[in-house]
Structures are given as C-alpha cells and as structure tokens.
BALOBA-1460 file (C-alpha; in Angstrom, 3 decimals):
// residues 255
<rec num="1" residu="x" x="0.000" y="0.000" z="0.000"/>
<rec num="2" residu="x" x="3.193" y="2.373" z="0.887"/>
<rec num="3" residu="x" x="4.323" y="1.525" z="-1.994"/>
<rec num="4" residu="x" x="1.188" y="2.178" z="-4.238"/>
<rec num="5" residu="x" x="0.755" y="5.494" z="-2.485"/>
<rec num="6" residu="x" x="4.437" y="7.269" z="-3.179"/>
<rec num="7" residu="x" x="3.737" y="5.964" z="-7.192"/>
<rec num="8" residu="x" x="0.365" y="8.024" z="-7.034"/>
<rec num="9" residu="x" x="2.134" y="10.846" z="-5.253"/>
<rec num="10" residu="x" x="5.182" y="10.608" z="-7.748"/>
<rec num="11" residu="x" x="2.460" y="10.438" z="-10.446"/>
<rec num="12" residu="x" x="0.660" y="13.851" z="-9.371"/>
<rec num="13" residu="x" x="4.198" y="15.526" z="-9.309"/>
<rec num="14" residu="x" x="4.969" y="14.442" z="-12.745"/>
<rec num="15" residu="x" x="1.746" y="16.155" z="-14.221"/>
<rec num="16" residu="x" x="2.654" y="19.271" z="-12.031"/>
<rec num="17" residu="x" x="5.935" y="19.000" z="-13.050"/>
<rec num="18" residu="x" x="4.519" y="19.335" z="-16.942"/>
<rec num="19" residu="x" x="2.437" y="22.106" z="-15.865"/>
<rec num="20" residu="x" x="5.458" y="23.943" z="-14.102"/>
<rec num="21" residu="x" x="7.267" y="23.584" z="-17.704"/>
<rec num="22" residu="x" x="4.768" y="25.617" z="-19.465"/>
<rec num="23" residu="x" x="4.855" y="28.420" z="-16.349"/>
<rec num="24" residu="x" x="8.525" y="28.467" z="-16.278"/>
<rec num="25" residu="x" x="8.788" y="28.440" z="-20.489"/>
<rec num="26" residu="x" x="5.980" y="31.457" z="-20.945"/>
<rec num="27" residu="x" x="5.608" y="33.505" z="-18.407"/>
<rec num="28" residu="x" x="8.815" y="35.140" z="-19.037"/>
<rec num="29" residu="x" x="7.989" y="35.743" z="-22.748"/>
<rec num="30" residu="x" x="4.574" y="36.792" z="-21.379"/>
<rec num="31" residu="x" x="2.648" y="34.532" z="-22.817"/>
<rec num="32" residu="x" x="-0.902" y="32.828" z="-21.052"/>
<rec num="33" residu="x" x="-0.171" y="29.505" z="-19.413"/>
<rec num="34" residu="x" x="-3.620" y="28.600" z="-20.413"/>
<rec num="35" residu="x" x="-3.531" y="29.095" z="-24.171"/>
<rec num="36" residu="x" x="-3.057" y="27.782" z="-26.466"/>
<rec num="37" residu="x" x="-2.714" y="24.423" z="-25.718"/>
<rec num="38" residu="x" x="0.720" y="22.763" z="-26.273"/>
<rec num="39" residu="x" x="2.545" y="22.266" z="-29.153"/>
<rec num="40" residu="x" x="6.094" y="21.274" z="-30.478"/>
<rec num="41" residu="x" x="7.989" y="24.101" z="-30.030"/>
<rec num="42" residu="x" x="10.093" y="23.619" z="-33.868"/>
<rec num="43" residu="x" x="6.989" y="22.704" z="-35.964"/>
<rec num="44" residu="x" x="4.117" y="24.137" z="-33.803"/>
<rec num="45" residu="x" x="1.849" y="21.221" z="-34.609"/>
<rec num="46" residu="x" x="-0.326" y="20.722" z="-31.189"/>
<rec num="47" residu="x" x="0.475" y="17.939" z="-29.089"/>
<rec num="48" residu="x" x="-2.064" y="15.218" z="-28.467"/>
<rec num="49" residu="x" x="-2.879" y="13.757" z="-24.699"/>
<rec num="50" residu="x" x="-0.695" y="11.093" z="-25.557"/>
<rec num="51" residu="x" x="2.055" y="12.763" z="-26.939"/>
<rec num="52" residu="x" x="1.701" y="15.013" z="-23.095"/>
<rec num="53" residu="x" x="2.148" y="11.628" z="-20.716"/>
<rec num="54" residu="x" x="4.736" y="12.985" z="-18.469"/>
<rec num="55" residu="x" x="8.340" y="11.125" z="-18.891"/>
<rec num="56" residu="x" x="6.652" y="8.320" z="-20.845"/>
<rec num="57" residu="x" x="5.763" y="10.367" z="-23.813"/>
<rec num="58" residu="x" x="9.397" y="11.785" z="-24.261"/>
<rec num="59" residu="x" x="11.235" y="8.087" z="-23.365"/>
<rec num="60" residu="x" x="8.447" y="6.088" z="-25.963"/>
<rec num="61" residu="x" x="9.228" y="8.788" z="-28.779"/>
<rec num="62" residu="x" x="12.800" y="8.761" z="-28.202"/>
<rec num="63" residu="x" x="12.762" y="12.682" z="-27.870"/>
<rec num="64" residu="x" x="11.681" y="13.940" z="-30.943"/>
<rec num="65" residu="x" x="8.273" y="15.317" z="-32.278"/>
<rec num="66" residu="x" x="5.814" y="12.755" z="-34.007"/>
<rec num="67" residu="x" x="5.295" y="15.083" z="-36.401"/>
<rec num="68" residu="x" x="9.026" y="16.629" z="-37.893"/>
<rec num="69" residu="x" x="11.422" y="14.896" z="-36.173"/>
<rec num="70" residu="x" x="13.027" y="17.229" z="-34.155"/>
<rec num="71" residu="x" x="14.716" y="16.680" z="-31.020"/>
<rec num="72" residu="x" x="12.308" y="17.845" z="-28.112"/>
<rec num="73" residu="x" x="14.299" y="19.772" z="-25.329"/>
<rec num="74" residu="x" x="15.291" y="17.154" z="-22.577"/>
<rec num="75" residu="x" x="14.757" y="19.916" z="-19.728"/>
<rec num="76" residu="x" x="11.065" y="18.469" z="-20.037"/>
<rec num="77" residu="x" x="11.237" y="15.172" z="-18.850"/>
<rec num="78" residu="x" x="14.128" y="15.956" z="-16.141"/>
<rec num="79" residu="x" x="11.627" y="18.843" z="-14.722"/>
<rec num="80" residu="x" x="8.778" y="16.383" z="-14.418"/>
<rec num="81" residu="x" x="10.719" y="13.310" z="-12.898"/>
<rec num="82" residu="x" x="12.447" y="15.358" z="-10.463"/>
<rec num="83" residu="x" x="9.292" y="17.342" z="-9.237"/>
<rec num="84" residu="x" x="7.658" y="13.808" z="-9.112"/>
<rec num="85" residu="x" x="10.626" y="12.626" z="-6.940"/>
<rec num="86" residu="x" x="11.055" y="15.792" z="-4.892"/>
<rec num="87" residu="x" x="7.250" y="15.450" z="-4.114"/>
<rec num="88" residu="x" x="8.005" y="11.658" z="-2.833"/>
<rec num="89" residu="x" x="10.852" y="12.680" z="-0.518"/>
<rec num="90" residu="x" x="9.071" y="15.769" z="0.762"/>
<rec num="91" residu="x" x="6.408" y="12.845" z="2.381"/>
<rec num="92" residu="x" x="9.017" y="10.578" z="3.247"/>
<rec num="93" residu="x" x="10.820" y="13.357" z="5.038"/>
<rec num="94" residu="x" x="7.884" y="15.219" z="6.321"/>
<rec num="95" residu="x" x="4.839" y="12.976" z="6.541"/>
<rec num="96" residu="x" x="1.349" y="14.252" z="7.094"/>
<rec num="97" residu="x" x="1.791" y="17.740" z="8.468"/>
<rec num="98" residu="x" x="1.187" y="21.323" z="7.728"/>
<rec num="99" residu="x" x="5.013" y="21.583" z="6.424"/>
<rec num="100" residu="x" x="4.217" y="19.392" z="3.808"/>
<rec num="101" residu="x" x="2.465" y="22.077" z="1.616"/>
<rec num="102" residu="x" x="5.269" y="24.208" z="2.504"/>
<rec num="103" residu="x" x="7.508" y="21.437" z="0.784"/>
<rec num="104" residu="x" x="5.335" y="21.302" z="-1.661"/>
<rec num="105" residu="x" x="5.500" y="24.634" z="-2.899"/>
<rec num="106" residu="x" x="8.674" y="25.397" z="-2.155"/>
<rec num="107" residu="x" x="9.399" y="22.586" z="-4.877"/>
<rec num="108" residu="x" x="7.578" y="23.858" z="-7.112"/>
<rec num="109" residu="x" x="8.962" y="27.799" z="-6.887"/>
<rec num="110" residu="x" x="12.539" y="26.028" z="-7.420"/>
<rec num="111" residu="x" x="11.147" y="23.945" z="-10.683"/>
<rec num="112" residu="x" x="9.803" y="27.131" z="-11.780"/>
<rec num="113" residu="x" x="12.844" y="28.855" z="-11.526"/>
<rec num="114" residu="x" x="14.939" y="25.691" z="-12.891"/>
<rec num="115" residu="x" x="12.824" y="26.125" z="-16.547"/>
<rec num="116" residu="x" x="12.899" y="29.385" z="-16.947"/>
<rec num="117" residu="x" x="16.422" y="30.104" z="-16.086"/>
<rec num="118" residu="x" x="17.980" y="27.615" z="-17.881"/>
<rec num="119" residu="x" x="15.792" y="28.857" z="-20.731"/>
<rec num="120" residu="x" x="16.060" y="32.701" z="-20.733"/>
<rec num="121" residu="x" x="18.345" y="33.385" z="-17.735"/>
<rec num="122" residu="x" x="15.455" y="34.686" z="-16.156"/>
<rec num="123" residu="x" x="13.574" y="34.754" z="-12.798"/>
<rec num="124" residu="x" x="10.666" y="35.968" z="-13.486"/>
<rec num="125" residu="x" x="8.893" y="38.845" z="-10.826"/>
<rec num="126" residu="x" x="5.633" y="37.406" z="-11.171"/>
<rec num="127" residu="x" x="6.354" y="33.946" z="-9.996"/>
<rec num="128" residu="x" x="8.667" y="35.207" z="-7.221"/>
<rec num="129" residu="x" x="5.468" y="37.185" z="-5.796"/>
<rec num="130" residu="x" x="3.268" y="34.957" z="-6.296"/>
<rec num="131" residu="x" x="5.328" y="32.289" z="-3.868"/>
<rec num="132" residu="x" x="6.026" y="35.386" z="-1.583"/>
<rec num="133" residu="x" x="2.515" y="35.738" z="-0.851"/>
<rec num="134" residu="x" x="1.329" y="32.145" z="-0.760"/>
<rec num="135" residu="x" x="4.364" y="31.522" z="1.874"/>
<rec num="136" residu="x" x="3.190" y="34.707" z="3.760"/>
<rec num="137" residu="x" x="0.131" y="33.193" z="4.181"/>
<rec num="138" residu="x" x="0.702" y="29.849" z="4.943"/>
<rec num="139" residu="x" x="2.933" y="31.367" z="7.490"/>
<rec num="140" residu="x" x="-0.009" y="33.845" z="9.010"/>
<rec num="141" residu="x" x="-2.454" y="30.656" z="8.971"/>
<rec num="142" residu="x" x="-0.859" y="28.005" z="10.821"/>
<rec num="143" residu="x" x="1.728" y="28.358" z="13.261"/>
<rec num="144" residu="x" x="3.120" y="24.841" z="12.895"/>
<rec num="145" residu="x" x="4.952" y="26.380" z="9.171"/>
<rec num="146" residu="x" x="7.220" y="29.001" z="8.920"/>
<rec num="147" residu="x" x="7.735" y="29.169" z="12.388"/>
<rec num="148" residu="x" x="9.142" y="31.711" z="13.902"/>
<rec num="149" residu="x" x="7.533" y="34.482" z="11.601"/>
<rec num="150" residu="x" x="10.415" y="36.877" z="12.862"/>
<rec num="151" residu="x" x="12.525" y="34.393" z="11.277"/>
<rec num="152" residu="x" x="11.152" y="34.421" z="8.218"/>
<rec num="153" residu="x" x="11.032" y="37.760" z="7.786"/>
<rec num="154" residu="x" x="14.853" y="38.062" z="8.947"/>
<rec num="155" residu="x" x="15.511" y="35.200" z="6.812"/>
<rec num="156" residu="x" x="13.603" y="37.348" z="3.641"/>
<rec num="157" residu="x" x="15.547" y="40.473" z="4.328"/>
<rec num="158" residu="x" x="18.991" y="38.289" z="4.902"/>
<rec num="159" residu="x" x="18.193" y="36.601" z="1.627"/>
<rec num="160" residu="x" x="17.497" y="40.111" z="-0.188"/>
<rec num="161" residu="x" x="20.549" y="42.006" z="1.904"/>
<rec num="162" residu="x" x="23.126" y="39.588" z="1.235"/>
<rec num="163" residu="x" x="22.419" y="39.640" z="-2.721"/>
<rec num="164" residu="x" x="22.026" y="43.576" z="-3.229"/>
<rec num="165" residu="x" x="25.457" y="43.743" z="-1.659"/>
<rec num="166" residu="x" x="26.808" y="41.107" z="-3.856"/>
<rec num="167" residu="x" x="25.373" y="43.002" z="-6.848"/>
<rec num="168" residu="x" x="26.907" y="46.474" z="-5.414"/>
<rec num="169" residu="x" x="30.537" y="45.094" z="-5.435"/>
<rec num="170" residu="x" x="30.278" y="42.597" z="-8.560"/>
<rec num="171" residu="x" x="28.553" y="45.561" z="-10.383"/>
<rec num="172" residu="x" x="26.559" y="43.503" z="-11.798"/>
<rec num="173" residu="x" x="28.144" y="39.857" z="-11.430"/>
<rec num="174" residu="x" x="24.587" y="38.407" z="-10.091"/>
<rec num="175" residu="x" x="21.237" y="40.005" z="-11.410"/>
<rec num="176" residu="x" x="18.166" y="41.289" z="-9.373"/>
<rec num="177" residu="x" x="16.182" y="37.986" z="-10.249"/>
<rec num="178" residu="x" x="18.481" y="36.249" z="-7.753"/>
<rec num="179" residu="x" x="17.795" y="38.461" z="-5.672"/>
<rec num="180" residu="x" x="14.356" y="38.905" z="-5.094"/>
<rec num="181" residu="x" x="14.710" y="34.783" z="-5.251"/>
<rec num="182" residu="x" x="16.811" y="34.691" z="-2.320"/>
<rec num="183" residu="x" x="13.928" y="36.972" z="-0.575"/>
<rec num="184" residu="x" x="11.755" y="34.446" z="-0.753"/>
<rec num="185" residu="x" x="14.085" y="31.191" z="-0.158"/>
<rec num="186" residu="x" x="15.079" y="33.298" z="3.267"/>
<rec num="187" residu="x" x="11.141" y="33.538" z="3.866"/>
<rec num="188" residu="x" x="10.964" y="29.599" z="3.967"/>
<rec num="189" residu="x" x="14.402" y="28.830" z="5.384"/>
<rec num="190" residu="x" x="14.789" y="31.428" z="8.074"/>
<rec num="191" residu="x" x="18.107" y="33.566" z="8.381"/>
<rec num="192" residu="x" x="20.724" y="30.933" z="9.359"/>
<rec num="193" residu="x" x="19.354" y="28.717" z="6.906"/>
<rec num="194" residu="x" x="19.274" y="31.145" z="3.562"/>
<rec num="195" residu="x" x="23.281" y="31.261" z="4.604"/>
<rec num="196" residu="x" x="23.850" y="27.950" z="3.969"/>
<rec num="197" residu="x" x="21.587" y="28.030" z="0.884"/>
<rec num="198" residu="x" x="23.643" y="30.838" z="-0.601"/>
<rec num="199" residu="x" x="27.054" y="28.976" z="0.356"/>
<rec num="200" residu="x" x="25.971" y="25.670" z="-1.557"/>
<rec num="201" residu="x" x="24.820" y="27.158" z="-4.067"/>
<rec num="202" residu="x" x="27.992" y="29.224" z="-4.445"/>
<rec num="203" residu="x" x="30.182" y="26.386" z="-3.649"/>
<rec num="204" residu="x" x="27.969" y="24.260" z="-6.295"/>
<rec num="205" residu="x" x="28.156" y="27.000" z="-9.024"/>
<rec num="206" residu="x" x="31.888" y="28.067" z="-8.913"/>
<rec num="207" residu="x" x="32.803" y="23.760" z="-9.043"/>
<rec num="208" residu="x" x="30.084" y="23.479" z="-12.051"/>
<rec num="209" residu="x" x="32.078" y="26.666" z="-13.613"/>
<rec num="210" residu="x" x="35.582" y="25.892" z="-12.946"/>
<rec num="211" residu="x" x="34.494" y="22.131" z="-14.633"/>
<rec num="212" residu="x" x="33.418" y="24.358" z="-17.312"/>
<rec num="213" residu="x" x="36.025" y="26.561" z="-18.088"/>
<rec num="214" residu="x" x="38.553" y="23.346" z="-17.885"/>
<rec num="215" residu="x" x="36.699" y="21.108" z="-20.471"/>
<rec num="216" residu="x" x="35.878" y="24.716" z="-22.906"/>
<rec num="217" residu="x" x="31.972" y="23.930" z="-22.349"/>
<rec num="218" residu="x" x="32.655" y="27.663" z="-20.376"/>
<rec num="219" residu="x" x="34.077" y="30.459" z="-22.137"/>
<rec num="220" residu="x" x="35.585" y="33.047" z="-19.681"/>
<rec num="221" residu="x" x="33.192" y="36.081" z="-19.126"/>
<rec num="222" residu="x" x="30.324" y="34.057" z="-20.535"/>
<rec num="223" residu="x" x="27.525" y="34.337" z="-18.392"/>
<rec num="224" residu="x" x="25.512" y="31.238" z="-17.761"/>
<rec num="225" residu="x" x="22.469" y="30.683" z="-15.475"/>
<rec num="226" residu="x" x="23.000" y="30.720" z="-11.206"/>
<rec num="227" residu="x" x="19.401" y="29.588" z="-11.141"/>
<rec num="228" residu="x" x="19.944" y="26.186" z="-11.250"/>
<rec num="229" residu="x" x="22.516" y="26.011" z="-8.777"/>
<rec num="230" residu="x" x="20.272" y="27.956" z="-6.293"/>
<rec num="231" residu="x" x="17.890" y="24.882" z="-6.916"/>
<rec num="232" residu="x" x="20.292" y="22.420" z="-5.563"/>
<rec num="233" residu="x" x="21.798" y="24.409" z="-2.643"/>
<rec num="234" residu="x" x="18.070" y="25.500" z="-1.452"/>
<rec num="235" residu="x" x="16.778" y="21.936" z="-1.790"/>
<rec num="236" residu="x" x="19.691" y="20.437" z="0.215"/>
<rec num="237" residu="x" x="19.203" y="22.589" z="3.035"/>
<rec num="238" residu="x" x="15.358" y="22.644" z="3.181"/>
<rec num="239" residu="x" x="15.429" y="19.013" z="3.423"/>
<rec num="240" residu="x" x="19.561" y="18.725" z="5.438"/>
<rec num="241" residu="x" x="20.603" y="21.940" z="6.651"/>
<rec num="242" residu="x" x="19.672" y="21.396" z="10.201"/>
<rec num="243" residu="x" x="21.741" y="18.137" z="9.947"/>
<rec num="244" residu="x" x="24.538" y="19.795" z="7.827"/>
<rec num="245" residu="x" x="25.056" y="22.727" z="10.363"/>
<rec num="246" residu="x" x="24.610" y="20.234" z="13.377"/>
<rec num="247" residu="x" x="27.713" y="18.652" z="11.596"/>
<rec num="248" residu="x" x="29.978" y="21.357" z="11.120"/>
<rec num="249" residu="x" x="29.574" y="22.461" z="14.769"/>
<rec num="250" residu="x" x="30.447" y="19.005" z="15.887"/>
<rec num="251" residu="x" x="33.608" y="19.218" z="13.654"/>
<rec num="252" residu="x" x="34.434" y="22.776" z="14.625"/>
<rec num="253" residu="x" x="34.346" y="21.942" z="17.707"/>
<rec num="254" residu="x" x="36.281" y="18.925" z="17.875"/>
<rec num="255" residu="x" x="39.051" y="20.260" z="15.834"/>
C-alpha cells in the first residue's frame, strides 16, 4: 500500500511538473499559461494527450516530435521526474503535516525557476510574488509552518541584503532575479538557513564553472544561469541543513 501510495504521489508531481514547464517556459515571454494548448515548439503542430504523458511520452518517442522529427528539449522530462521525486521525498521526510504544503511549494517555486532560467536566464517577478505571498500566508495561517515568523522575515531580508550587496561590489556579477529569489528562499528557510543556501549554491556554481572553463563547455566572461545552482543548494538545506550545520559544529568543535 506504501508503496502504491508514493507511485500516485510521484504520479501527481509528474503532471505538475509538466504544468510547471509551461509556467517556467511562458511567463517570461509573457505569454498565457492557459492558451493555447501545447505544441512542439520547432513545428508548432499541437500535441495530443498522448504525446503530453509525463516522462513516458518523451522516453516512448525517443525525444523527438511525431510530427518533424526534431529533437524535443530534454529539460522536459528531467523537470517532471524530479518534481515527481522531490514530491516523494518531501512525504518521506515530512509525513502528514502542515510543512508538507510548505515542501510542496517550495518545490515547485525552485522547478519554476529551474525552466525558466535555464531557458532565458530569467527569474521571473511574477512567480517570485506569487510564492512570496502564498508563503506569507501559509505562514499567518498556521503556526506549525514558517515558524518563527520573525525568522522568516529576517531570513527574507537576509536573503534580499546579502544579494544587493553582492550586486553592489560585482557591479553587476549576479542580477536582481536572484535576488528577489533569495527573498523568498530566506522567507521559507529562516536567516541561518538562507546562509547555507547561498554557500551551496555558491560552492555548487563556482565547481560546475571551474568544470566548465577546464573542459571549454565555459568560455571566460560568458555568463551562464546561477538559477539552477540555487535549486540544488536550497533543496539540500530545506530538506539537510539542520543536519549539515549540526555537523559542522560538531567538527568545529572537535578540531
């Protein structure tokens, strides 16, 4: 039964995770995310409700459009498997309480963010206030999330400080999409916890880069997309920071 349930759960994230593709690919060309329906984005023939089965559709056509061929973007399946995992391990992790829908959504901001950047480069404003006030008022509405809501706030303005002065001195070197998306990361994690988000994430990005630059994938001064990286550093600590701060202490302190 276990078993059954996290495949239904997995299942639901995997449509979401579809949805979340279409937010994340026109919203920041400001297109609806209503209409038109889908289509293949080389020979704009509309996809049927087969050709839409999350994962399935992409493995059984072996990436390419029915229609001309063309290899279909592979950012689509990889969005809608790992939302479908990340929705499994949020109620592994969590269980049945009010945090849950936190984890929920805070999954789906980042998959959001993970389309769109690695698209355009872009964060885009709309979905960054939209999370702000759904978090806000999850946060308002039950005490058991979000908890302290001085934290949250601290961890908001921590998230948004921190940034603004990175773009001061950089002039430039991080945009003010990361920004505001650090706002609302701190507004989840809280103020010591949007630290370690930001160090990951840095830590994550400069090892992806350096990889880069080494194997020419990178050229230098070419600017390529933080967002993703921010994805990975805010999911490990949402789901390990307390653990991964309760470690370094212990190792700080035994040093």
């Amino acid at each position: 039964m276990t078993i059954l349930f996290y495949l239904v759960i997995f299942i639901l994230g995997t449509v979401l995770g579809s949805f979340y593709n279409v937010v994340g690919l026109r919203l920041p060309l400001k297109k609806s995310i209503i209409a038109p329906r889908s289509s293949c984005t080389l020979c704009q023939t509309p996809l049927t409700p087969l050709q839409l089965i999350p994962v399935l559709s992409y493995l059984l056509n072996a990436g390419k459009c029915l229609h001309c061929k063309g290899r279909i973007s592979f950012i689509y399946p990889i969005v809608e498997f790992l939302t479908g995992s990340l929705f499994v391990l949020a109620f592994i992790v969590i269980g049945w309480e009010f945090e849950l829908w936190v984890a929920l959504a805070f999954i789906s901001l980042l998959m959001i963010i993970l389309v769109s950047d690695l698209s355009y480069m872009v964060i885009p404003d709309k979905v960054v206030a939209f999370f702000t006030i759904l978090f806000l008022t999850e946060s308002l509405f039950n005490h058991y999330s979000l908890s302290p809501l001085w934290n949250s706030l601290l961890g908001a303005a921590t998230g948004l400080g921190l940034l603004a002065v990175i773009i001061l001195i950089s002039k430039g070197g991080m945009g003010g999409g990361d920004m505001k998306l650090f706002g609302v990361i701190g507004l989840v994690l809280g103020w010591e916890l949007v630290l370690l988000a930001f160090f990951l994430s840095t830590f994550i990005g400069t090892i992806v880069g350096m990889l880069g630059l080494i194997t020419g994938r990178i050229k230098r001064q070419q600017p390529f997309p933080f967002g993703p990286f921010i994805v990975i550093g805010s999911l490990i600590t949402y789901f390990w920071g307390n653990e991964i701060i309760s470690l370094y202490i212990q190792v700080f302190y035994l040093v």
